[in-house]
N, C-alpha and C positions, 0 to 999 in steps of 0.2 A: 767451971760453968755448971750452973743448975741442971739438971736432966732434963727442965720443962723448958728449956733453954731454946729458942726457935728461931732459925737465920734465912731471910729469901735472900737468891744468889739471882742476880739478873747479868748475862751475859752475852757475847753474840761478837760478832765481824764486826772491824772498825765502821764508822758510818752507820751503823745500823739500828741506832735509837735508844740504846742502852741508858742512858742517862734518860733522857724523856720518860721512857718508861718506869724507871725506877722510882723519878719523881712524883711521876704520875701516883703508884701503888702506893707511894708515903703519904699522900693526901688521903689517899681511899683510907687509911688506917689510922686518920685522926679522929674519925666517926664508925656509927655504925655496928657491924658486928664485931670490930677490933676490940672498939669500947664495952661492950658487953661480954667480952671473951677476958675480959679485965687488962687489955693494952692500950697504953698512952699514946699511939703513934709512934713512927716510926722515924729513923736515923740512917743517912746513907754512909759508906763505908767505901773510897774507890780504891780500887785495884786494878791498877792502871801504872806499869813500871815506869814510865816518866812524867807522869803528872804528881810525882810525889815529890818531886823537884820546884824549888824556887823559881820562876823567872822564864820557865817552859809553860807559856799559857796558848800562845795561838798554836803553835808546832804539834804541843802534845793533845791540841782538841779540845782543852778543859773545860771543865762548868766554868758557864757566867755566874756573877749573883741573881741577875735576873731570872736565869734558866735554873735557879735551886727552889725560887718560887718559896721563899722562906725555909725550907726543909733543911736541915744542919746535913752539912757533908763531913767528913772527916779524910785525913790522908790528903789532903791537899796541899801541893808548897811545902812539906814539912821538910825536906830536907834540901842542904847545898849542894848544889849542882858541881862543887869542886869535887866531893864525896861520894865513894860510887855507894850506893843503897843498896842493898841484896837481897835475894827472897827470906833471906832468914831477918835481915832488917823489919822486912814488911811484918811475916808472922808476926812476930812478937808485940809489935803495935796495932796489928789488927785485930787479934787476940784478946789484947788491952780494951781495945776500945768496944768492941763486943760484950765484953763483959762489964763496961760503963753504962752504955747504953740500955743492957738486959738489965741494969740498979735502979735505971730509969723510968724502969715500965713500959719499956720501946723495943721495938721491932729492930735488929741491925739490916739491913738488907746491905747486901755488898754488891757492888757493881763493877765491871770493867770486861775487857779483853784480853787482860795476860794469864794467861791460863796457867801457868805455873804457880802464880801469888795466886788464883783461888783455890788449885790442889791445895795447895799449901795449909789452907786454909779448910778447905772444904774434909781433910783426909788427913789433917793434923802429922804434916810430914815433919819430920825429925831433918834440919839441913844441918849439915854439918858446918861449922863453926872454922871456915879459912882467911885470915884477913889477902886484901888485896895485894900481890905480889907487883908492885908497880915498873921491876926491872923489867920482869917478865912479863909484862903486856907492853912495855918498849916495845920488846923483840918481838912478841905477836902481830903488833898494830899493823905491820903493813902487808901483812900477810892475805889470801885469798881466802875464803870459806874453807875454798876442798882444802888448801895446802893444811888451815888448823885442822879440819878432820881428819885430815891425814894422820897429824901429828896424834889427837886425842883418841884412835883406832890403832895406834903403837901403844899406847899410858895402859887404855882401857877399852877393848874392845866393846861390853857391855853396854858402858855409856854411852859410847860410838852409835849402835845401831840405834839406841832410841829419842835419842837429841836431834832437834832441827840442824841440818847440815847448811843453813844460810844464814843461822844469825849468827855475825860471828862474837859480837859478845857473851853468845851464851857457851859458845865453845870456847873463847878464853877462859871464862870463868872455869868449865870443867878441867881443862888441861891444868888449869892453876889449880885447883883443888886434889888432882891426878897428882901433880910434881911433889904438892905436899905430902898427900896422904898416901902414896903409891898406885893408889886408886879411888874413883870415886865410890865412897862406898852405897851400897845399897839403899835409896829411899825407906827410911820405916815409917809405917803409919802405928800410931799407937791410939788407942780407943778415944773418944770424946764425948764428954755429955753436953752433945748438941744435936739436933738435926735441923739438918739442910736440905731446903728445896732449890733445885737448880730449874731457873727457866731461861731458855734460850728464847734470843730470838731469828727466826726463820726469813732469809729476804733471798728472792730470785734474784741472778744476774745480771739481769736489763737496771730492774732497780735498782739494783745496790751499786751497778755500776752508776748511775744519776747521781745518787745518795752521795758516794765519794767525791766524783766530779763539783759539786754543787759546794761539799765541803773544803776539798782542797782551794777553789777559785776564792770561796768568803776567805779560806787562810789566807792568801798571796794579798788581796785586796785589806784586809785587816791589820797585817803589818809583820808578818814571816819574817819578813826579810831583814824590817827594824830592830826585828827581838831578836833575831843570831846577831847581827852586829854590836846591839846590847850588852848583848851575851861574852862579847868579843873585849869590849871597851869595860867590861867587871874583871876581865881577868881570868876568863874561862880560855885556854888553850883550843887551837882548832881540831888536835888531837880529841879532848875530851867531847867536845861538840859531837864531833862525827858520832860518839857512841850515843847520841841522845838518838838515834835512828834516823831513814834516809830522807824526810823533810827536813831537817837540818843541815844533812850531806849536802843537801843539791840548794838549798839556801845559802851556802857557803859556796859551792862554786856559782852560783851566781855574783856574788859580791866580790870572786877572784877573779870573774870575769868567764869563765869555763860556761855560764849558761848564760846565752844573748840577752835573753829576754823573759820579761815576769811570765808571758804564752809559755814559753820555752819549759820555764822554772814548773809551772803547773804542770802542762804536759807529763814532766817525769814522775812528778808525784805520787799522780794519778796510776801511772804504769806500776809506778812500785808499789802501791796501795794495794791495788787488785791484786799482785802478785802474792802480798803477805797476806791477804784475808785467806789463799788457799792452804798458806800455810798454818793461820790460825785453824780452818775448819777440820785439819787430820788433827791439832791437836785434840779440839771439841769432841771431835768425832769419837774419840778413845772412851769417852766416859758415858756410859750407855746410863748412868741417873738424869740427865740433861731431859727436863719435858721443851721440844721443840712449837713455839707458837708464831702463828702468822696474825693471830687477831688479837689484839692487847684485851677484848673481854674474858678470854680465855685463860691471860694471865692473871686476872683479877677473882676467875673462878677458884682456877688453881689456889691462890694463895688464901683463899677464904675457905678451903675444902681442910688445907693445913694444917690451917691455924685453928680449927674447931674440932682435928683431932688429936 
């Protein structure tokens, strides 16, 4: 990447506007002071660990085309859903495409929620290179959270303490990485000629409780439940489902019958939403570059303050 190379990072808790906003700032950058700053507009980039998946559209929350508002997205759909995708998957094509984008005369702004694909990204981490051990996530699958931390604070202490202890895909993934390499080895970040402005966005509880609520209902209402049975009828194992995360879970037992009712089916979603936005925000929270905004003018200052130096 060029040194004059320049990336807006827009991120934040599920529900919370992330995509609106981004699209919004890609408009702001088709005129203006972009254009005088010698920028063609700008290109969104999601980072988003299952919207990069085929056929995961209402589950995973995705842009409409409507909601891109003409603005080119990338990372959408790119991959099969049989296939697991991994953060070292994502780098390398987000990477790619940043640097398309920067040939372009454009702005890449990355957007999403999984905070690990924007480290990745944002800190140009070095993943280590383990393909999936499919025996050994047999034997995981039906395991509890604690029981894999358990296991992954035997392999590897280190990783143990700084990995989310509830998702448990991502503690497969480390235990499997552990079995091979003996250990997870240390993240390295190695230098990049880029910079990155990270803006978060900042939403109170009452609201963002609404926010999810209002979202989860449009999913049920939109066709959740259509698209996992979909999902079912392509040949997708209810195994792999499950790992698409827990709107998927409880979409499937609703269709085995385990949740009465579409109320029912919402309701949990809901619960599990909020639960994992707390878990997103200790991620968030780690990275003290994040400017936190309540007013999207603010974000628009920011990125014009950036971009002109």
């Amino acid at each position: 990447m060029d040194i004059k190379t320049k990336v807006i990072v827009v991120l934040g808790l599920t529900s919370s506007g992330k995509s609106g906003l981004a699209v919004k700032l890609a408009l702001r950058l088709r005129s203006g002071q972009a254009r005088r700053l010698g920028y063609k507009g700008a290109e969104i980039i999601s980072a988003d660990s299952r919207q990069v998946y085929r056929g995961l559209d209402i589950g995973s929350g995705k842009i409409t085309k409507k909601e891109m508002r003409g603005v080119p997205h990338h990372l959408l759909g790119v991959a099969s859903p049989k296939r697991v995708f991994t953060v070292a998957n994502f780098k390398c094509l987000a990477d790619k495409k940043i640097k398309e984008i920067v040939s372009r005369g454009k702005i890449p702004i990355v957007v999403g929620g999984t905070g690990f694909y924007i480290r990745s990204v944002v800190h140009n981490i070095v993943i280590p290179a383990v393909k999936p051990n499919k025996k050994l996530r047999r034997e995981l699958e039906d395991k509890t959270p604690e029981e894999l931390a358990q296991i992954l604070r035997r392999l590897d202490y280190r990783r143990w303490k700084e990995i989310d202890k509830k998702n448990k895909r991502r503690l497969a993934r480390a235990i499997e990485i552990a079995e091979s390499l003996g250990k997870v080895p240390p993240l390295k970040a190695d230098p990049i000629n880029a910079d990155f402005k990270l803006i978060g966005i900042k939403t109170g509880k009452d609201k963002l409780k609404k926010l999810i609520t209002r979202r989860v209902k449009g999913m049920v209402k939109r066709g959740l439940i259509n698209e996992t049975a979909r999902l079912l009828k392509n040949g997708i194992t209810e195994r792999r489902i499950r790992e698409f995360g827990f709107e998927y879970q409880d979409a499937l037992k609703y269709l085995n019958g385990e949740i009465e009712s579409k109320e029912g089916l919402a309701n949990s979603i809901i619960r599990r939403t909020l639960d994992y936005t707390k878990r997103q925000m200790t991620w968030f929270k780690r990275d003290k570059d994040i400017i936190w905004i309540t007013d999207p003018r603010k974000a628009y200052a920011t990125v014009r303050d950036f971009l002109a130096h």
